[in-house]
C-alpha positions as CSV (number, residue, x, y, z in Angstrom):
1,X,139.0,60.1,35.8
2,X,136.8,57.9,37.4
3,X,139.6,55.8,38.7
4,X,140.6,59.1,40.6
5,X,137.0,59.5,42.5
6,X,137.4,55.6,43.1
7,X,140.3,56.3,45.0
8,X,139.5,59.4,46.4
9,X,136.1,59.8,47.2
10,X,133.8,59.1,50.3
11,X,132.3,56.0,49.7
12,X,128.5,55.1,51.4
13,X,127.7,51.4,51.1
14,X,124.4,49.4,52.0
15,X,124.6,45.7,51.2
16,X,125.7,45.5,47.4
17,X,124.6,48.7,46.5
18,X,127.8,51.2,47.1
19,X,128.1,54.8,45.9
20,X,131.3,56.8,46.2
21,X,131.1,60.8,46.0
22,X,133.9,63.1,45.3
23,X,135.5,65.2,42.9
24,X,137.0,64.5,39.3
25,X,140.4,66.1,38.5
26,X,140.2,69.6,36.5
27,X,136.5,69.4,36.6
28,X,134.3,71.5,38.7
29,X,131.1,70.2,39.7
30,X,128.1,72.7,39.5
31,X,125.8,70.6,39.0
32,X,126.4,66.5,39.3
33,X,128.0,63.7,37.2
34,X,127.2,60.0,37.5
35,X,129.1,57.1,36.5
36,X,126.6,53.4,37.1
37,X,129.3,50.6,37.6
38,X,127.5,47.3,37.5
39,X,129.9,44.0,38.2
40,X,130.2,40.8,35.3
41,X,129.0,38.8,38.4
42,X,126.2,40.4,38.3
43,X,125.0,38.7,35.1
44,X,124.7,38.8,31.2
45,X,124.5,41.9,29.5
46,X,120.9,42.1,30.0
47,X,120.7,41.7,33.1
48,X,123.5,44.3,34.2
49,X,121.5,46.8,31.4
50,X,118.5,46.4,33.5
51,X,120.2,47.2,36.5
52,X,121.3,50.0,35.2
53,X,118.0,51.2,33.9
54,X,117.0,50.9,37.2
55,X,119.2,52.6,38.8
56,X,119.5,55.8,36.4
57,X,115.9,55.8,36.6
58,X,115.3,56.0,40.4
59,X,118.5,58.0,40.1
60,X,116.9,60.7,38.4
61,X,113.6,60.6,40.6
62,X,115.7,60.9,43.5
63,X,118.0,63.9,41.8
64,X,114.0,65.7,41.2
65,X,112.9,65.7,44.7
66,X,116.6,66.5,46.3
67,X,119.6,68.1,44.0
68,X,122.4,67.1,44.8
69,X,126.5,68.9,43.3
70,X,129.2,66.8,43.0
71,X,130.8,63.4,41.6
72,X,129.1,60.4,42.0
73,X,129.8,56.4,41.2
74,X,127.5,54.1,42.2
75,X,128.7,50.4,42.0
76,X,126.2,47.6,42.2
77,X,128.4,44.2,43.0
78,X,124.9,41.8,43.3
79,X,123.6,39.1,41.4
80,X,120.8,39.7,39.5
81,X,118.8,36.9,40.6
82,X,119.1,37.6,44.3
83,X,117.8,41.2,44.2
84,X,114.2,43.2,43.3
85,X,114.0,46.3,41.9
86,X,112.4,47.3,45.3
87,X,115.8,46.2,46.6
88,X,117.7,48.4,44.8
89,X,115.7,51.8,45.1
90,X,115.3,51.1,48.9
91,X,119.1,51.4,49.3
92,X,119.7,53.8,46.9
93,X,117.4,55.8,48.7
94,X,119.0,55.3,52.1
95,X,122.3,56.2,51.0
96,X,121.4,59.0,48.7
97,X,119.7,60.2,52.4
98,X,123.0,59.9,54.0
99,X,124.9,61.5,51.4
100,X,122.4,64.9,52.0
101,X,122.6,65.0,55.5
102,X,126.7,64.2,55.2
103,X,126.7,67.3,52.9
């Protein structure tokens, strides 16, 4: 499924941050579905988990003060040690702003 929105779906991209928006096959979207795809390059596995935890976290802060419907991967392709948590939620920000005013 998510290999359908990969190849399918809009894709907004800031530096390594990149989030694609679409619509899964047979599955309608009434409210929204995310998929957090973080790179091996990125680093071990605890490092790509805190990148994830990150990102679902400032996700869902972002998802409180704007609701958003649809599909949604967002693919971080970074390394760990060359990015800030700042980093990160300033560019999912900006591209979760021009997904809204795409919509």
């Amino acid at each position: 499924m998510i290999k359908h929105l990969l190849k399918t779906g809009k894709r907004y991209g800031v530096g390594a941050l990149t989030i694609i928006r679409g619509e899964l096959e047979n599955k309608p979207s009434e409210k929204y579905a995310v998929a957090f795809l973080i790179s091996k390059q990125t680093g071990g596995a605890v490092e790509r988990n805190r990148i994830k935890r990150w990102l679902r976290e400032d996700w869902r802060n972002l998802e409180e003060e704007r609701p958003l419907r649809g599909h949604f991967a967002v693919s971080f392709r970074g390394r760990v040690d060359q990015t800030t948590h700042r980093q990160i939620n300033e560019s999912l920000s900006r591209l979760y702003g021009e997904i809204i005013t795409d919509a």
